[in-house]
C-alpha positions as CSV (number, residue, x, y, z in Angstrom):
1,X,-18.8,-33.1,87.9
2,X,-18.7,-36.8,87.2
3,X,-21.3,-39.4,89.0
4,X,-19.5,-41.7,91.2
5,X,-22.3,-44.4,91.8
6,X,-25.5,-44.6,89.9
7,X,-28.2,-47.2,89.4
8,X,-30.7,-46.8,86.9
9,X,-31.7,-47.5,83.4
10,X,-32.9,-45.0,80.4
11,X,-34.6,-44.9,77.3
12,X,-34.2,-42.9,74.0
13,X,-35.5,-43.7,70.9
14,X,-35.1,-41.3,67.7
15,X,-35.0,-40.9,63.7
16,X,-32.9,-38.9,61.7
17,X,-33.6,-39.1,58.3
18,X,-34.4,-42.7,56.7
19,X,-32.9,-44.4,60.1
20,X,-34.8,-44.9,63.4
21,X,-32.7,-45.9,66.6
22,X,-33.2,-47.1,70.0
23,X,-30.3,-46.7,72.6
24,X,-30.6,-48.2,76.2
25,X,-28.4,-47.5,79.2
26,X,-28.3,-49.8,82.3
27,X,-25.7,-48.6,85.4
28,X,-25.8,-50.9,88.5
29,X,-23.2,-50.0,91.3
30,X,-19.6,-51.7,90.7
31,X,-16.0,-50.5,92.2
32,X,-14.5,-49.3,89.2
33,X,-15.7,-48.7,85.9
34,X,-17.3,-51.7,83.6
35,X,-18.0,-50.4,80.2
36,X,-20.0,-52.5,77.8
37,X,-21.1,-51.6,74.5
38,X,-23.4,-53.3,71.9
39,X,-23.7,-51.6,69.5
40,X,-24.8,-52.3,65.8
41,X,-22.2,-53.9,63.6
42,X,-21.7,-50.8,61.4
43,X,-20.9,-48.2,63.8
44,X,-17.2,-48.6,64.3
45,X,-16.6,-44.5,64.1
46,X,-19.0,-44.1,67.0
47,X,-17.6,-46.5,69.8
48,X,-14.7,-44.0,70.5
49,X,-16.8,-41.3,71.1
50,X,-19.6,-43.4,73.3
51,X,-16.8,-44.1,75.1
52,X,-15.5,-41.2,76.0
53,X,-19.0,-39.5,76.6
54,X,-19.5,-42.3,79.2
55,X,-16.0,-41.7,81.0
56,X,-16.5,-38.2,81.1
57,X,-19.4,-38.5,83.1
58,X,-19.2,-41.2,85.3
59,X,-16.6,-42.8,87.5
60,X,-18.0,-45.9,88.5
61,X,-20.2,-48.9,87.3
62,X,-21.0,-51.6,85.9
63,X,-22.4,-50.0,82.7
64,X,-24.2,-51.1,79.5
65,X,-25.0,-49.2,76.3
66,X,-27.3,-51.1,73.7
67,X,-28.1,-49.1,70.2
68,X,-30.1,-50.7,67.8
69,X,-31.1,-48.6,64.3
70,X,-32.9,-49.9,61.5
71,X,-33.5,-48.1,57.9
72,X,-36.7,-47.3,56.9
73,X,-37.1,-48.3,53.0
74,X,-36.7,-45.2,50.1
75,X,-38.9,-46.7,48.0
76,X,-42.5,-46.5,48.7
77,X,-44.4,-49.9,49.0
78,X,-45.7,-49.6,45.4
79,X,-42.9,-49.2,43.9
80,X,-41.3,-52.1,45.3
81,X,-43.3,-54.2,44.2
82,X,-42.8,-53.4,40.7
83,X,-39.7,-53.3,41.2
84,X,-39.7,-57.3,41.7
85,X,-42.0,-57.9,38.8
């Protein structure tokens, strides 16, 4: 059953593999739905889905989804720097 009003914000933060990500929701009440998405530059493929996920579930509200994902490096530091030399 789909929420029809919601106010609230959530967390989630998680790594898969060499990549760490963040992801934020914020929902305050609005007549109709307001989706917003920020999400990193690179993640075309995953917009449509967000979307959708978000529809699914909810009716109304002004809603914003913020990922952020950063790679960690696959070389360790000592290598790196001899790398450069």
């Amino acid at each position: 059953m789909p929420i029809r009003s919601m106010t609230g914000f959530a967390q989630s933060k998680g790594q898969q593999g060499e990549f760490t990500f963040t992801v934020n929701v914020k929902s305050v009440n609005h007549r109709f739905l307001d989706l917003h998405l920020r999400l990193p530059a690179n993640s075309d493929g995953v917009e449509m889905r967000v979307r959708k996920l978000v529809k699914e579930h909810m009716q109304r509200g002004h809603v914003e989804v913020r990922d952020s994902a950063s790679c960690r490096s696959v070389w360790p530091r000592s290598d790196r720097d001899s790398a450069r030399a």
